[in-house]
Backbone bond lengths (Angstrom), bond angles and torsions (degrees), N, CA, C in turn:
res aa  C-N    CA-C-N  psi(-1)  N-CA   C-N-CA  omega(-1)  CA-C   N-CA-C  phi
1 X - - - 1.469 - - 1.521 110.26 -
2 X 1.156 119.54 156.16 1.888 126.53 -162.55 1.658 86.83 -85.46
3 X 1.293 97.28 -179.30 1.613 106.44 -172.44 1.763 83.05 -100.93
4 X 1.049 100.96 175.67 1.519 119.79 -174.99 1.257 97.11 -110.91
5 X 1.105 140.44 129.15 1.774 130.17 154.03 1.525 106.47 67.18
6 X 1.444 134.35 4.74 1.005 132.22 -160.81 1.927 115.67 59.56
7 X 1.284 105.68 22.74 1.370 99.23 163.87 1.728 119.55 -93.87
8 X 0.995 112.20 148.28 2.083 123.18 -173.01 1.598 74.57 -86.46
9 X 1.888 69.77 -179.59 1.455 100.25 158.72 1.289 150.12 -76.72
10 X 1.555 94.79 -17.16 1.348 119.59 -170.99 1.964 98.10 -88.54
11 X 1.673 118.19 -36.88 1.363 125.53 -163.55 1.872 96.72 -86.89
12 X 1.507 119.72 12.77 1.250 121.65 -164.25 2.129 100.47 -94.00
13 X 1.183 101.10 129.61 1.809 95.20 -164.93 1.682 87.78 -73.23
14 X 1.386 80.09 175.75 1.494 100.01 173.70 1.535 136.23 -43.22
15 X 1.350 96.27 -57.49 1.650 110.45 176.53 1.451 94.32 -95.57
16 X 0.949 127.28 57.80 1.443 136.27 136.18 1.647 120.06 -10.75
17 X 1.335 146.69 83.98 1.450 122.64 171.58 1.301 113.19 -104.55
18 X 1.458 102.18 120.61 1.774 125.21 -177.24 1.780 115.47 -54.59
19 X 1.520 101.29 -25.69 1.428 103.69 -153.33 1.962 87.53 -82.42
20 X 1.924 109.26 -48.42 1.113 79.33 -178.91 1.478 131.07 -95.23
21 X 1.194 118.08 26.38 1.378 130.90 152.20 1.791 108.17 -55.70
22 X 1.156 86.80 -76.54 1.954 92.85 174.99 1.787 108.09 -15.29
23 X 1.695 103.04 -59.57 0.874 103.33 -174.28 1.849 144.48 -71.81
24 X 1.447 69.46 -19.64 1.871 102.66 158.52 1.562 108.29 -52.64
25 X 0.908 90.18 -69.16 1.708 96.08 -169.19 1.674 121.59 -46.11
26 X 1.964 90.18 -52.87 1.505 92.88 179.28 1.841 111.05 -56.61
27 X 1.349 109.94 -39.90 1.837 109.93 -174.97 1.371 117.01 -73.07
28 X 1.602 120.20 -8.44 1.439 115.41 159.00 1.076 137.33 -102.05
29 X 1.519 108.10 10.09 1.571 120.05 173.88 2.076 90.72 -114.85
30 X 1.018 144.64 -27.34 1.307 142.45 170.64 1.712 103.63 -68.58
31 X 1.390 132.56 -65.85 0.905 121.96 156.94 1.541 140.49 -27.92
32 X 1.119 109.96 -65.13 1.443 142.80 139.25 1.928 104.16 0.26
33 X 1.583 96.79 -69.53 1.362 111.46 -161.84 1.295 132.07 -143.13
34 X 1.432 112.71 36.55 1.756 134.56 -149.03 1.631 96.44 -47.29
35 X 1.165 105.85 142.36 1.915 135.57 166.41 1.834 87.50 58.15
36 X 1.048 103.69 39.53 1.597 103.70 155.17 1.337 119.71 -118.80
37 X 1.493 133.37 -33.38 1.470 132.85 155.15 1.347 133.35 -99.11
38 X 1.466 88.97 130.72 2.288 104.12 -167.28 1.904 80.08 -71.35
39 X 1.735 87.52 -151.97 1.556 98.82 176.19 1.340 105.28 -98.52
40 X 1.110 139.88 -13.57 1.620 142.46 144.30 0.885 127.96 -21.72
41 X 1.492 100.60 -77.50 1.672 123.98 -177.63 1.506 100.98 -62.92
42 X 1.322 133.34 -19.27 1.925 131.92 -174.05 1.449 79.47 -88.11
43 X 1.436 138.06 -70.94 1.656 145.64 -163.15 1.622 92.78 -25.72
44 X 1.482 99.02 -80.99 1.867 110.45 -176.39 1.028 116.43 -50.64
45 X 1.398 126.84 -42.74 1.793 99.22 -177.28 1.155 122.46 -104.17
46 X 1.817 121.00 26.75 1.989 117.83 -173.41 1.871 74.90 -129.96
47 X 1.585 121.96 -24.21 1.587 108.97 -165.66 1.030 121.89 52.07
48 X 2.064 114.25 29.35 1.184 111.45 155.17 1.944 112.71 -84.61
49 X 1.104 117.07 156.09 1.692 124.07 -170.14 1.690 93.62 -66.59
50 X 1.727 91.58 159.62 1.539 96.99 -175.24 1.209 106.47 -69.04
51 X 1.380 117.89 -44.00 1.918 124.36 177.29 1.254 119.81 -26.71
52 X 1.458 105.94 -43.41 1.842 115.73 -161.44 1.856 86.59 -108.72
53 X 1.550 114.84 -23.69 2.005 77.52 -179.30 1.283 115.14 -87.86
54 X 1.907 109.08 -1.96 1.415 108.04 -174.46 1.744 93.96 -65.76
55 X 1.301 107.71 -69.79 1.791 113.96 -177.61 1.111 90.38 -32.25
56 X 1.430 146.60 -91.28 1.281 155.47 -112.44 1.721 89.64 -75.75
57 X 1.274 135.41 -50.43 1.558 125.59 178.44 1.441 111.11 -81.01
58 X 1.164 128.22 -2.72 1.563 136.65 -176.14 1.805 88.92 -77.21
59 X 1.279 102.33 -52.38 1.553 118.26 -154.17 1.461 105.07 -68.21
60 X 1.344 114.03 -37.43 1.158 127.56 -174.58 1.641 129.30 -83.18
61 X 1.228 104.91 -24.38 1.401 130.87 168.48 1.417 110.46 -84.84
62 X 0.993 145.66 -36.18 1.554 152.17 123.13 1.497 115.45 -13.68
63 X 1.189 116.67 -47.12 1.412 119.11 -177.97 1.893 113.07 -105.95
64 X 1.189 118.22 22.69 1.190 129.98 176.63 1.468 111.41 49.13
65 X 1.728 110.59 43.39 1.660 100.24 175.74 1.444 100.06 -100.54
66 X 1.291 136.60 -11.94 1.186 148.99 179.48 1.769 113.36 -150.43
67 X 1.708 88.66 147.08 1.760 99.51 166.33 1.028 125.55 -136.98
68 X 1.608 111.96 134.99 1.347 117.20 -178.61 1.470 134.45 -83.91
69 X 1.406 111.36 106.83 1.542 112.25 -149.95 1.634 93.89 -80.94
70 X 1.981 94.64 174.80 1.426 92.97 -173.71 1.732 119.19 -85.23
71 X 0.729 80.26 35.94 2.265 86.15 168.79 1.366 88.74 -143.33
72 X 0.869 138.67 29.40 2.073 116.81 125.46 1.789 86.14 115.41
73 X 1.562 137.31 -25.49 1.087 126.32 -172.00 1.132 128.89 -90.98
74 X 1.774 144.60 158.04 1.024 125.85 -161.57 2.263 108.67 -111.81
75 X 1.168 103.94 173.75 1.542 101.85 -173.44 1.656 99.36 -143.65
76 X 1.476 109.84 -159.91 1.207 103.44 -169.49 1.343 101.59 -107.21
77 X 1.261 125.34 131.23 1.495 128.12 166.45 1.985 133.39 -63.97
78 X 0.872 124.41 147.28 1.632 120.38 -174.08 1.506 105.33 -40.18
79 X 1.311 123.05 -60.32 1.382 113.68 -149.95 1.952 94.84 -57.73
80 X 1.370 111.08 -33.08 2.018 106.56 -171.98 1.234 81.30 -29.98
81 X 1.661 125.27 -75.84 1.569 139.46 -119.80 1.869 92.96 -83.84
82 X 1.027 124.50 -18.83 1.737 120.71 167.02 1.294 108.85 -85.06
83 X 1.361 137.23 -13.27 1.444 142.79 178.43 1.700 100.09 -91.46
84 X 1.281 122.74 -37.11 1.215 108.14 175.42 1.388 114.40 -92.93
85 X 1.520 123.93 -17.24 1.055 111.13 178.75 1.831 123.12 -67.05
86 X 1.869 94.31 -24.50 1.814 103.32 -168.33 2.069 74.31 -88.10
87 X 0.758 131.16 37.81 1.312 116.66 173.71 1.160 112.82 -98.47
88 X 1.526 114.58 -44.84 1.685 142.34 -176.98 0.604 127.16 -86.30
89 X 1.845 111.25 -27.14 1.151 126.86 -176.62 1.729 119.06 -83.13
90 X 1.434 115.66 -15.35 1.262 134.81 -170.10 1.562 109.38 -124.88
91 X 1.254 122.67 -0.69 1.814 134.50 177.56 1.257 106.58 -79.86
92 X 1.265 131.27 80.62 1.586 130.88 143.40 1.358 117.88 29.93
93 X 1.314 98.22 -99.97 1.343 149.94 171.21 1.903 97.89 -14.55
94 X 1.834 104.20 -87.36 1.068 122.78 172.86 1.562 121.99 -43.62
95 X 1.223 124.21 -31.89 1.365 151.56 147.32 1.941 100.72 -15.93
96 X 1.536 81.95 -80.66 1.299 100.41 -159.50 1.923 108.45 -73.27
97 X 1.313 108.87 -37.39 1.329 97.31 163.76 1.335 134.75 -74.88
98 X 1.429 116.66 4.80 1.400 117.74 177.33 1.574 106.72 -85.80
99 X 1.501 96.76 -26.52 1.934 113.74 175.71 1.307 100.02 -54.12
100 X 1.116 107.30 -66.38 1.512 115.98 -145.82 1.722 103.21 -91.51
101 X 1.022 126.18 -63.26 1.898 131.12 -161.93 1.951 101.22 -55.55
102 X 1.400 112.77 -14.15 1.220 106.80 -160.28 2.559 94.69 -70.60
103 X 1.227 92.26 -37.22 1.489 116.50 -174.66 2.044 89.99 -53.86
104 X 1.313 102.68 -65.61 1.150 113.66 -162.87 1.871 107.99 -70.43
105 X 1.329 125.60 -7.60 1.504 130.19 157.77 1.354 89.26 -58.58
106 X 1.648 121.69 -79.31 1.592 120.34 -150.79 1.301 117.73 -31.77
107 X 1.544 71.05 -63.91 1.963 91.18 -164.47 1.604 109.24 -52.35
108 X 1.383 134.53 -27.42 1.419 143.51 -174.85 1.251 105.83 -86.26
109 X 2.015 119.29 -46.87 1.096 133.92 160.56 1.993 88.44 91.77
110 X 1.368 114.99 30.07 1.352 115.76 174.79 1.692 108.26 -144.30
111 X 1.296 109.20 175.97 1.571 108.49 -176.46 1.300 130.49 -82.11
112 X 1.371 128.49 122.76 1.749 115.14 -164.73 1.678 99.52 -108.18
113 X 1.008 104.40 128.19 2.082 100.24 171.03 1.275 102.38 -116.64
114 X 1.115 117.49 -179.78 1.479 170.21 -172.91 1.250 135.00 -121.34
115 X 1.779 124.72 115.56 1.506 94.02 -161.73 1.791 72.64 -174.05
116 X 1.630 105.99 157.24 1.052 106.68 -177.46 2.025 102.36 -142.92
117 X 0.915 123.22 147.41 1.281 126.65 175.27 1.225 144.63 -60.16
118 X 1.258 133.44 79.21 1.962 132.29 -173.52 1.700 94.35 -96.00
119 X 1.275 116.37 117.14 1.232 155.05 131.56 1.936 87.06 82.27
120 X 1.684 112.34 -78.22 1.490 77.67 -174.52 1.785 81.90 -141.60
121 X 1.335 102.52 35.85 1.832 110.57 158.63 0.931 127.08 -124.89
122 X 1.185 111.40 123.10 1.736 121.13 155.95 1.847 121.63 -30.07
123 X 1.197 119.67 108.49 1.891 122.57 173.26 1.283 102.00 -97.10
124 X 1.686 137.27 96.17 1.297 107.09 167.74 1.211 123.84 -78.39
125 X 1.352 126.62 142.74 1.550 121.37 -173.78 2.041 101.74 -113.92
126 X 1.360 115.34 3.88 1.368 82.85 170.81 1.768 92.68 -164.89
127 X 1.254 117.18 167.42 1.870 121.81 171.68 1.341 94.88 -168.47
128 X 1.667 83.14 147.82 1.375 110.10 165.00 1.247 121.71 -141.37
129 X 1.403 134.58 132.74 1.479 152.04 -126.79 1.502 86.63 -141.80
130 X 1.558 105.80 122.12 1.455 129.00 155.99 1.759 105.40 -41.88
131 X 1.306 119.31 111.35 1.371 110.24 169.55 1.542 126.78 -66.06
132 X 1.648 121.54 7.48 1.147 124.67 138.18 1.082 143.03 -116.12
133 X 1.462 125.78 26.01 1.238 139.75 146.08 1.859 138.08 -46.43
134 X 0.800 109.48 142.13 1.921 102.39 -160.63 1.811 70.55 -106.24
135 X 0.782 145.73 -48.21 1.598 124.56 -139.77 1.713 94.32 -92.37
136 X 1.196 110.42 144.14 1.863 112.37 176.10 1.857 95.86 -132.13
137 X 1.199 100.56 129.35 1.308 97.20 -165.82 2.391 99.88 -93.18
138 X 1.067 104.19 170.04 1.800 109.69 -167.69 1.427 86.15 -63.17
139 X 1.404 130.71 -66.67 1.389 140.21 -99.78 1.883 84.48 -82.09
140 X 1.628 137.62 118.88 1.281 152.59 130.94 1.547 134.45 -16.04
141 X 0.627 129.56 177.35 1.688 130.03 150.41 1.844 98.43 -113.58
142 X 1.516 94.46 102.89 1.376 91.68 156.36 1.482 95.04 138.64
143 X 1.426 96.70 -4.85 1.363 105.90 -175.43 1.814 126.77 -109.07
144 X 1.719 116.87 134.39 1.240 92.75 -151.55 1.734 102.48 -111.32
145 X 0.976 104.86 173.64 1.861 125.76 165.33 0.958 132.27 -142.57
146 X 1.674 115.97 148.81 1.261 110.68 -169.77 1.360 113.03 -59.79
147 X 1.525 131.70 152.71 1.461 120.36 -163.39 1.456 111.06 -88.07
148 X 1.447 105.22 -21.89 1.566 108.62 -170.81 1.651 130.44 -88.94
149 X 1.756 87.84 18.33 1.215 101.62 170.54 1.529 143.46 -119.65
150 X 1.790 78.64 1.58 1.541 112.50 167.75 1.389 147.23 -125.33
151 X 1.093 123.32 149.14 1.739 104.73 -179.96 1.157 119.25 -41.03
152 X 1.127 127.23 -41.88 1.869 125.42 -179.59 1.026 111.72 -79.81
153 X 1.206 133.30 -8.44 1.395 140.15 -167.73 1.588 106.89 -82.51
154 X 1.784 89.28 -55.18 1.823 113.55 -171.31 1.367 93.55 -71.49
155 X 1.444 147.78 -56.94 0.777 121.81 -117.06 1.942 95.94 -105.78
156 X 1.411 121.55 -4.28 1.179 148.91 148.65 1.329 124.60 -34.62
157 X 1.667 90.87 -68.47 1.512 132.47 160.36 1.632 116.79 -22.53
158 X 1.449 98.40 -60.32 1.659 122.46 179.61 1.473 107.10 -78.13
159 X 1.241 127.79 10.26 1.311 123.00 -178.33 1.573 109.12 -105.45
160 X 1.320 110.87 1.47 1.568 137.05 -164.90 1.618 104.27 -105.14
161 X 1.061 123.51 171.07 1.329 120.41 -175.03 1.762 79.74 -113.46
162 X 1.917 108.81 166.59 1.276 110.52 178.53 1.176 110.71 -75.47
163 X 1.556 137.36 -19.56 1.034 121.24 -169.95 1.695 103.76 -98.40
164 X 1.662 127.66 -5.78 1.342 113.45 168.18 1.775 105.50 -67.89
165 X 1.483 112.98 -46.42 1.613 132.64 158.45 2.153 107.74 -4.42
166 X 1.029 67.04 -80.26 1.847 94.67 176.95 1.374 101.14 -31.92
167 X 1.650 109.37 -69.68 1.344 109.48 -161.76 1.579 126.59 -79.21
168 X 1.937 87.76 -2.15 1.811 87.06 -177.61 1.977 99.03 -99.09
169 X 0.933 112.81 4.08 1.303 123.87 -177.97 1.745 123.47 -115.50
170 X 1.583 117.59 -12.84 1.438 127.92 157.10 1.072 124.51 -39.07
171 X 1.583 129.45 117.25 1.291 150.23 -140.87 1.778 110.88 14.69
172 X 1.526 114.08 59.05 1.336 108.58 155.81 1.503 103.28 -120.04
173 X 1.452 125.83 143.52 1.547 125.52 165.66 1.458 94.72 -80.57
174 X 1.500 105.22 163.29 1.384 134.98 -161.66 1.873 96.38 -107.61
175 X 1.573 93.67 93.65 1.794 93.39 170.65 1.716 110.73 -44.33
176 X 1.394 127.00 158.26 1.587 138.86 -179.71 1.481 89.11 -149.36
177 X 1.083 111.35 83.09 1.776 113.36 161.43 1.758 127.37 -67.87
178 X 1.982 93.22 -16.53 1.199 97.65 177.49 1.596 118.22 -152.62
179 X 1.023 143.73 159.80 1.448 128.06 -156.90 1.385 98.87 -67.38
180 X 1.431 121.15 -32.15 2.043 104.13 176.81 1.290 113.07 -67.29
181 X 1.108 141.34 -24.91 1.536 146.53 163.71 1.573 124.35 4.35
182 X 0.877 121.56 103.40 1.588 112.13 170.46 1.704 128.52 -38.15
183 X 1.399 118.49 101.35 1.353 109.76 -151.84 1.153 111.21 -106.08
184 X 1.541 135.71 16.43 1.318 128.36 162.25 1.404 99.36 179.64
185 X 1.658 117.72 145.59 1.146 134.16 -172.43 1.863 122.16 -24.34
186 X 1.678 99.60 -46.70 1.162 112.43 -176.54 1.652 111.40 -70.05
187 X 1.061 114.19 -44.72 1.463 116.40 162.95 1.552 129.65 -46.37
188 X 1.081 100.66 -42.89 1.635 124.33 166.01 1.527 106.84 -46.90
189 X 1.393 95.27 -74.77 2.137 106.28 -170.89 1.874 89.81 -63.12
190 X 0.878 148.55 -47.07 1.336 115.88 -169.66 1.409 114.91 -66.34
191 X 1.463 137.21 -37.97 1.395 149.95 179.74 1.631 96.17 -64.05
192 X 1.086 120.10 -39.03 1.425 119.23 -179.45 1.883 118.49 -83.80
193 X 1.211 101.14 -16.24 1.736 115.31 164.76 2.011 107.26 -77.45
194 X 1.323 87.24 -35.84 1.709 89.26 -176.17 1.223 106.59 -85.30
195 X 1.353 109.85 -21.52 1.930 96.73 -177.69 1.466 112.57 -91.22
196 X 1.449 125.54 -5.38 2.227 130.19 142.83 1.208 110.66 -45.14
197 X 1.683 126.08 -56.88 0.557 149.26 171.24 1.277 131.32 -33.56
198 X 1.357 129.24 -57.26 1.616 155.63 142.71 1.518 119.70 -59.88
199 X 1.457 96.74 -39.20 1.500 86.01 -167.72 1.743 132.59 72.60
200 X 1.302 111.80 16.55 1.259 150.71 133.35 1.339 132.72 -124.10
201 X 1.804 105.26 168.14 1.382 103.82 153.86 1.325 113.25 -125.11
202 X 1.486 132.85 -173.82 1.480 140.93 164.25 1.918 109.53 -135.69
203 X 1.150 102.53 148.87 1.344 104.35 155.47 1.411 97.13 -148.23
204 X 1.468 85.24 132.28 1.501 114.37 169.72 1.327 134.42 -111.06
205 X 1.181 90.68 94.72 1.981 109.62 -169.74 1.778 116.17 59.35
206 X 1.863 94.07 29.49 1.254 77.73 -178.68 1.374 110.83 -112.71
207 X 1.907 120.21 28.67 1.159 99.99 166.26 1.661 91.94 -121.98
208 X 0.963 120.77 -13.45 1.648 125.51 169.70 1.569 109.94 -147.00
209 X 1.427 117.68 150.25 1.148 103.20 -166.99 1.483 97.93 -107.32
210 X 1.167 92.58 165.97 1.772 108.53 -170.69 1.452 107.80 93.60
211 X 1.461 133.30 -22.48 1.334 111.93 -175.13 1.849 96.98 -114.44
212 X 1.187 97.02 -175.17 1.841 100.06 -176.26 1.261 92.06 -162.34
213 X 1.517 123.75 149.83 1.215 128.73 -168.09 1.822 108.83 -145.65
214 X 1.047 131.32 166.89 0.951 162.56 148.09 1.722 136.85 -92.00
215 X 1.180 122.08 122.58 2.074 117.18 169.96 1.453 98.85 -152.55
216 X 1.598 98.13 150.57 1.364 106.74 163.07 1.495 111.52 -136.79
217 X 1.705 125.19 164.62 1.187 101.03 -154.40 1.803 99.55 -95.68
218 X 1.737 89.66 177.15 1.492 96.98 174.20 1.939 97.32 -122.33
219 X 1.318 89.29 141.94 1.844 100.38 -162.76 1.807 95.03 -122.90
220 X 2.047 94.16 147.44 1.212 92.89 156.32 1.301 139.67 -100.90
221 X 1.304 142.82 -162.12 1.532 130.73 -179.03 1.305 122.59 -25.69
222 X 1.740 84.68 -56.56 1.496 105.87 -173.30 1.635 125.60 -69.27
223 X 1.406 100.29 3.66 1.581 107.00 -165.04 1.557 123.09 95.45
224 X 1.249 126.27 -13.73 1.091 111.49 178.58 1.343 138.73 -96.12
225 X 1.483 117.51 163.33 1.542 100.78 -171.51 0.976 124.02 -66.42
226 X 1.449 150.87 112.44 1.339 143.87 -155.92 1.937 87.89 -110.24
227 X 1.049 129.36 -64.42 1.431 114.24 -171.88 1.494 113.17 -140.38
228 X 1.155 137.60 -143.73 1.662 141.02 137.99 1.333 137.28 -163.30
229 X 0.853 135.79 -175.76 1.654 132.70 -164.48 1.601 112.57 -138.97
230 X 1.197 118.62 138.41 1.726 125.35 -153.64 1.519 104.24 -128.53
231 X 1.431 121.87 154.09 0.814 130.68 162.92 1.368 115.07 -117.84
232 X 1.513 141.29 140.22 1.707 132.83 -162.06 1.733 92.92 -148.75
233 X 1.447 89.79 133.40 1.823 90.02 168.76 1.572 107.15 -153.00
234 X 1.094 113.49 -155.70 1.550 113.99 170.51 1.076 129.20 -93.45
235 X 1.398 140.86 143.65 1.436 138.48 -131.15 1.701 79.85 -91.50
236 X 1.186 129.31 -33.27 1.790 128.12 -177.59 1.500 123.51 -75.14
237 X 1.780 106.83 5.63 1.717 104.83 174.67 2.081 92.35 -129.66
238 X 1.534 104.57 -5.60 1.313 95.59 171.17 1.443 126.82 -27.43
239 X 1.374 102.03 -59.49 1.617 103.54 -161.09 1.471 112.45 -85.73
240 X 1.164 94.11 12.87 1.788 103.32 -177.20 1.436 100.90 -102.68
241 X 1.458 120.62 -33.91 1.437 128.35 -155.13 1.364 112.03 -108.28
242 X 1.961 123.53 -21.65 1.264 117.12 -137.87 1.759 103.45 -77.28
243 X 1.503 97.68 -34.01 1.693 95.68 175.95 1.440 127.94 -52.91
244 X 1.157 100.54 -49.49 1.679 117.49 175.86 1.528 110.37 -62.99
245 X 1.241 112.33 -36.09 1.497 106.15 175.77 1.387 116.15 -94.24
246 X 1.310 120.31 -1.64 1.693 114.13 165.19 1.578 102.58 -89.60
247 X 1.264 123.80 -23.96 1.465 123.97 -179.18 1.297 123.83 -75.82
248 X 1.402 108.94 -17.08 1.221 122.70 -170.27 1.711 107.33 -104.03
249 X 1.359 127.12 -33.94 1.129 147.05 153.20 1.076 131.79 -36.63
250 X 1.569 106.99 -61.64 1.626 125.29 161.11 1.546 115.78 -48.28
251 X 1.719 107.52 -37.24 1.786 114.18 -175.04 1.317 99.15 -75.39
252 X 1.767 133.98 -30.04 1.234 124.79 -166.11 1.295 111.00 -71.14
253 X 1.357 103.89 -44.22 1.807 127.49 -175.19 1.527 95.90 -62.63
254 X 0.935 117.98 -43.17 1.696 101.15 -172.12 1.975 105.61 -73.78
255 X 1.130 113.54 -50.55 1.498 127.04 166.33 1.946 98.31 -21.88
256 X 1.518 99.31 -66.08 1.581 105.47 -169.87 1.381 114.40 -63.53
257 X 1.431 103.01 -36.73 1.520 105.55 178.99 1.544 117.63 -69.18
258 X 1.387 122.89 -28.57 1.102 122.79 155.58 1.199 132.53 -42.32
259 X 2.118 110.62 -57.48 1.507 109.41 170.78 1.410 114.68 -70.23
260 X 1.495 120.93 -6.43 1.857 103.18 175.71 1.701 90.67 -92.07
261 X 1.228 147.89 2.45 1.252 115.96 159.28 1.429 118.31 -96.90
262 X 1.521 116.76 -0.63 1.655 95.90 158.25 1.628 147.97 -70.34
């Protein structure tokens, strides 16, 4: 069975409940990939038994977390889209960057997101796109990446001590989607010593090529990294833009970090 959230067995609390784990699984591969998995395709890839995923999608389709379309596959049901909507709708955070990052698209004339860190992926929860920009980049709110291949990822990353680092990364290989890619642990912790240091990060074409990005973090009272905010453009206005957009980045992040300590 897949890990849930990237939690083991050992990081699993006490009162553990199996049933809604089960159900974990089935809503992040349906989500994931709506009217692409029958009850087969859920059987084979969570290796829960057909007995319990028949109940388990009976149960669930009943309660509008999923629907079963008419060619046998399942999608996402209404209540997901009211759970994410009171999600955004009640997030601080997201609140305040929809205020503020929309100013800081223009003026950069590129896309700024939002995104906060679960275990060793990037979740973005928010973007905003220069309304005269031709390029619209894939990446969603809601949608995740590996962290160590991006500015928000790294620069998150560095908000960790090396040895929490270690333990969120123990027996995982380090995806390289592209030849700039971070290619082994040790490579990682030095880029992540330099980005304390700076007080940013960059990746440069190393989670897609052609674009290069910029983030710096957003902290709470207490100092910690609670999320961060990015700047992304084309790898061909980089060297024209990168100063101005780490300077400007760094001012947003502090702005945010301000409203998460009130």
């Amino acid at each position: 069975m897949e890990k849930v959230n990237h939690i083991t067995e050992k990081e699993k609390p006490k009162y553990w409940v199996p049933a809604i784990e089960k159900a974990h699984l089935v809503m992040n591969l349906v989500c994931s990939s709506p009217r692409k998995y029958r009850l087969m395709d859920l059987v084979h890839e969570t290796g829960i038994n057909k007995s319990s995923m028949f109940s388990l999608l009976q149960t669930m389709e009943a309660l509008n977390w999923i629907v079963l379309e008419p060619d046998g596959t399942y999608s996402n049901g209404s209540v997901i889209a009211q759970w994410a909507a009171s999600f955004y709708r009640h997030n601080d955070l997201i609140s305040e960057f929809r205020k503020e990052a929309s100013l800081y698209a223009e003026e950069l004339g590129e896309t700024i997101q939002l995104a906060r860190l679960e275990h060793t992926d990037v979740v973005y929860l928010a973007k905003e796109e220069c309304s005269y920009s031709r390029v619209r980049l894939v990446s969603e709110p809601g949608m995740t990446y590996p962290a160590h291949i991006t500015a928000l990822g790294k620069v998150m990353l560095a908000g960790l001590t090396d040895k929490e680092v270690r333990l969120r990364y123990a027996g995982q290989a380090l995806e390289q989607p592209t030849p700039n890619s971070v290619k082994d642990s040790g490579e990682l912790f030095k880029q992540l010593d330099a980005i304390r240091k700076q007080g940013c990060a960059f990746d440069l074409q190393e989670a897609v090529i052609g674009f290069c990005c910029v983030a710096a973090p957003i902290t709470n009272s207490s100092g910690e990294v609670v999320a961060a905010v990015s700047c992304s453009m084309l790898q061909q206005v980089w060297e024209e833009k990168k100063d101005r957009a780490a300077l400007q980045i760094k001012t947003l992040a502090r702005k945010l970090s301000q409203a998460a300590q009130q």
